[in-house]
C-alpha positions as CSV (number, residue, x, y, z in Angstrom):
1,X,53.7,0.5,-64.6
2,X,50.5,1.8,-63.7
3,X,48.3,-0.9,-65.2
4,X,51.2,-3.5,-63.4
5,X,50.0,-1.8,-60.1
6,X,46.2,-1.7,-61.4
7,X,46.7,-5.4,-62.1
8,X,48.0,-6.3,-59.0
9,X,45.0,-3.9,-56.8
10,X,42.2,-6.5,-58.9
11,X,44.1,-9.5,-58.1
12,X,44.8,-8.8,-54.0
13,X,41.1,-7.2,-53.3
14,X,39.4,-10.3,-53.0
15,X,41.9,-12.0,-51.3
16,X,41.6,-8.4,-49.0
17,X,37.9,-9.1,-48.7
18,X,38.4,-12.7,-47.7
19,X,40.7,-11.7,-45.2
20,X,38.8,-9.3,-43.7
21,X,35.6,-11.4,-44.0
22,X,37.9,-13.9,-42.0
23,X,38.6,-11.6,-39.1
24,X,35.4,-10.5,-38.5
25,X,34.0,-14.1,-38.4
26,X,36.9,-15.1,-36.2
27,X,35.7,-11.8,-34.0
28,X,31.9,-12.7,-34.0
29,X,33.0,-16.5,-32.7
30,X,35.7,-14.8,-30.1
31,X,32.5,-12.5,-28.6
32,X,30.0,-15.2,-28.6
33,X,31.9,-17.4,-26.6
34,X,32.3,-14.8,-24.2
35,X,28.9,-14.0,-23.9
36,X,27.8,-17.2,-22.7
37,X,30.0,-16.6,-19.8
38,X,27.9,-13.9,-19.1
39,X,25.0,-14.2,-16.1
40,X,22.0,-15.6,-18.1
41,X,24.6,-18.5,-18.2
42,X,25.2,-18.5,-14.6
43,X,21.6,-18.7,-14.2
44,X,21.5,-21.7,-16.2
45,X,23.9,-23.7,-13.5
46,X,21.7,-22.4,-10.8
47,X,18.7,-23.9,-12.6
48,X,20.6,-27.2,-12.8
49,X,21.7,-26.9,-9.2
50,X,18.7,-26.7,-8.0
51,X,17.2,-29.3,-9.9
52,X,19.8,-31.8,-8.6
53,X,19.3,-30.6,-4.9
54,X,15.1,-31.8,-5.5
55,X,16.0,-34.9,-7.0
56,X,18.6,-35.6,-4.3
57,X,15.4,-34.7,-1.7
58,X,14.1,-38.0,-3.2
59,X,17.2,-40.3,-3.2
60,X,17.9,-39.2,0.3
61,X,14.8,-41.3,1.3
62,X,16.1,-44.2,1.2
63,X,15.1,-45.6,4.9
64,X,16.4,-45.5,7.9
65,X,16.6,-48.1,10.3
66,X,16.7,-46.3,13.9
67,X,18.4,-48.3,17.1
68,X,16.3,-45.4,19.5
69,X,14.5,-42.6,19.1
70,X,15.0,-39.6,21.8
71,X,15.9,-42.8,24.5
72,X,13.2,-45.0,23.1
73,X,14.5,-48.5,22.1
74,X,13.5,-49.2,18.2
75,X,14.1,-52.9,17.1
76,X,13.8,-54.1,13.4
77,X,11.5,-56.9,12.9
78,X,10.9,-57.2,9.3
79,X,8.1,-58.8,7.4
80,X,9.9,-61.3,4.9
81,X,9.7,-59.6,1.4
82,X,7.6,-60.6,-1.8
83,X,4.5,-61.4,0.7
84,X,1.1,-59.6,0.5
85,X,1.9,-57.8,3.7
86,X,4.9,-56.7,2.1
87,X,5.4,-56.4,-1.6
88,X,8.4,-54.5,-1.4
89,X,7.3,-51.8,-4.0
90,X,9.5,-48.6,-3.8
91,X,8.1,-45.5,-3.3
92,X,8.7,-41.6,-2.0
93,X,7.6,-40.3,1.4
94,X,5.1,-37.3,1.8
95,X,3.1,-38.8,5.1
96,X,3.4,-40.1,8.4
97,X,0.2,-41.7,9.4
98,X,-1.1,-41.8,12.8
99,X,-3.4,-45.4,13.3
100,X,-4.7,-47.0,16.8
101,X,-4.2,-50.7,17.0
102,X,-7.5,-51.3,18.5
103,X,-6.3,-53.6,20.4
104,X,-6.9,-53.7,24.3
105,X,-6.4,-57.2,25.5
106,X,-3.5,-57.2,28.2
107,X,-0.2,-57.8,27.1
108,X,-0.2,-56.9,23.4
109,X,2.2,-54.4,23.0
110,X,4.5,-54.0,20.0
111,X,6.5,-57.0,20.0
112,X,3.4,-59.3,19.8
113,X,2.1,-56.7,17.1
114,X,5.7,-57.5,15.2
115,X,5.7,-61.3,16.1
116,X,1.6,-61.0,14.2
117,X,3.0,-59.2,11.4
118,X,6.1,-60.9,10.7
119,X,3.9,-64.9,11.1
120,X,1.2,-63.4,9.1
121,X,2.3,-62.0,6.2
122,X,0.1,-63.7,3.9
123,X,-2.9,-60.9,5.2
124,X,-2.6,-57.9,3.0
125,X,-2.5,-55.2,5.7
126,X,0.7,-53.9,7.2
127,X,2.3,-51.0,8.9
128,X,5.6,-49.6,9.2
129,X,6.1,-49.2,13.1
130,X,4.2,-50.4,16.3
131,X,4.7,-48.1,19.6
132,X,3.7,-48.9,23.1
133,X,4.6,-47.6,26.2
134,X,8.2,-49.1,26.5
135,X,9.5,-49.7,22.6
136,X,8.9,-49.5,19.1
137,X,9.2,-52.4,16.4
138,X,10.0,-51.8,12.7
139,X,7.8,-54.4,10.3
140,X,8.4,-52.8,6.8
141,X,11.3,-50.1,5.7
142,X,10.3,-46.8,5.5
143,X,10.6,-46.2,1.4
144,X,8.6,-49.2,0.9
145,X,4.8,-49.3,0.6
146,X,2.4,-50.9,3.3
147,X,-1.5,-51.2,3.2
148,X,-2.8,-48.9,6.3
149,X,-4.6,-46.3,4.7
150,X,-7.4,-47.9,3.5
151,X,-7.0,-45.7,0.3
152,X,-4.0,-45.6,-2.2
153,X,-2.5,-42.1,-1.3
154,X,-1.8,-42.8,1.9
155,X,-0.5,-46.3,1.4
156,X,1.5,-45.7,-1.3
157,X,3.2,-42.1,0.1
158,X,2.6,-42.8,4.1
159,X,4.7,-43.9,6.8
160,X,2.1,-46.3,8.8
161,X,2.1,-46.0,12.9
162,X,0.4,-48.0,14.7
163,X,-0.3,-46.9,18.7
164,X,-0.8,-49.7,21.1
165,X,-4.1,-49.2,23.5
166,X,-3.7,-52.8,25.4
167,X,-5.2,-51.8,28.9
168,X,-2.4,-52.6,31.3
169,X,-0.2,-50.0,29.2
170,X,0.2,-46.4,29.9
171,X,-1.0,-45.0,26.7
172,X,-0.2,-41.4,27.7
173,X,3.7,-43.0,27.5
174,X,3.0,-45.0,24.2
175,X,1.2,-41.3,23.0
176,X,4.9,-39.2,23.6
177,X,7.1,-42.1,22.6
178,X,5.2,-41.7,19.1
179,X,6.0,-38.4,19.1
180,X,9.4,-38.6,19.4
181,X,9.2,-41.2,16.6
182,X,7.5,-38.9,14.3
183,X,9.6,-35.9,15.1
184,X,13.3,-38.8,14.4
185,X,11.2,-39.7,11.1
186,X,10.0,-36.1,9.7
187,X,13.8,-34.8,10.2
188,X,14.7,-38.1,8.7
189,X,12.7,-37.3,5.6
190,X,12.8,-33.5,5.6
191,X,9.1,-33.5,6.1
192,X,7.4,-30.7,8.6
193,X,4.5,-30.7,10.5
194,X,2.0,-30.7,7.7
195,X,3.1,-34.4,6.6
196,X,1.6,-35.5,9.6
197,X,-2.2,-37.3,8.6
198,X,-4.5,-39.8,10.9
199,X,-6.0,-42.5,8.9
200,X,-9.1,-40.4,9.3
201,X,-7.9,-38.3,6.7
202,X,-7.5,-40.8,4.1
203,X,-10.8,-42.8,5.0
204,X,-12.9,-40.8,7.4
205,X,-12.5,-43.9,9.6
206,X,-12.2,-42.6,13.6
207,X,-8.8,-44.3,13.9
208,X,-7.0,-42.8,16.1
209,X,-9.5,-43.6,17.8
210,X,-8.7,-42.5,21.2
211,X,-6.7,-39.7,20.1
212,X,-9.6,-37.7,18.1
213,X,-11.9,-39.0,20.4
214,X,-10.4,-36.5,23.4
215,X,-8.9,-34.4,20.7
216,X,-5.4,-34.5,21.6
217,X,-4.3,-34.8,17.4
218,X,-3.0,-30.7,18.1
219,X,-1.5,-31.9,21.7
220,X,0.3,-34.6,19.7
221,X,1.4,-32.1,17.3
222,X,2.5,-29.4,19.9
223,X,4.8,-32.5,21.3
224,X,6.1,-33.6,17.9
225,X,7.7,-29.8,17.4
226,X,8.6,-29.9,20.6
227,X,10.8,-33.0,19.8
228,X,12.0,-31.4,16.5
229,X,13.4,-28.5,18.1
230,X,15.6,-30.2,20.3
């Protein structure tokens, strides 16, 4: 009897170690699993959250195509695409550029800036926006590039504005309605204050000319938060 029972202890201990060796394996896989529900985990989806909320920073920049802007009538007049003044290359938005059309001759305001652009577009320079003292015209959308600059930073990341200086304008009125552009276009883009550049900065060139001539570029700042906050 005793060597049955003795028989019977050699034949079931491995099948006992097995079995155990099962349950702790089965344990180990039961805990692991847990653990990754743990907060090292959690900070994982917060990684990926955040992540997705820059890259959706981008995609929301596709442009806008304003009707007014704090009362000021905007109208779109777009350069035909696939033209030098508008290649229709795709691009992000870190700038708003401040430019003076140069332009005094009576009478040219934006519309005959837009009419210009939109009849010329074999000329490789462009801008985004023209502003005088009653409207504003739209030449190019906002997330595509235009050649303003003069360098390939600003072109390729900056919003172009032109300012109209024709002499039977008020160019204090053309000066705030740009701000009131710039403030629509950085809460557009969720820029701030700092995205704001003259083509001076890009060039050294004294454009705006009139502007950093009487240095009012802080002025036109001060007006551009004032804008924001309302």
């Amino acid at each position: 009897m005793q060597q049955k029972r003795r028989y019977i202890r050699k034949k079931l201990k491995p099948k006992i170690k097995i079995f155990i060796f099962v349950l702790l394996s089965l344990f180990i896989i039961h805990t692991g699993s847990n653990l990754l529900k743990l907060p090292h985990a959690s900070k994982n989806e917060i990684s990926d959250k955040t992540s997705t909320q820059v890259e959706n920073k981008n995609i929301d920049q596709s442009s806008v195509f304003p009707k007014e802007v704090y009362g000021v009538p905007v109208y779109t007049k777009l350069i035909d695409i696939n033209t030098s003044a508008r290649p229709g290359k795709k691009r992000i938005i870190k700038y708003i550029v401040i430019h003076e059309t140069d332009n005094f001759e009576n009478g040219v305001g934006a519309y005959n800036h837009a009419t210009f652009l939109k009849n010329n577009n074999k000329s490789p320079t462009s801008w985004h926006y023209t502003v005088d003292d009653k409207e504003i015209y739209h030449h190019i959308p906002d997330d595509e590039r235009a050649n303003h600059a003069g360098d390939k930073e600003g072109n390729d990341y900056g919003i172009g504005i032109e300012l109209c200086v024709n002499e039977d304008g008020d160019f204090n009125q053309t000066f705030d309605n740009a701000t009131k552009l710039v403030a629509y276009l950085l809460k557009s883009y969720n820029l701030d204050i700092s995205a704001i550049k003259t083509h001076h900065d890009f060039t050294g060139k004294e454009c705006p000319h009139n502007i950093l001539k009487s240095n009012r570029l802080g002025e036109f700042k001060e007006k551009v938060r004032y804008y924001l906050n309302i």
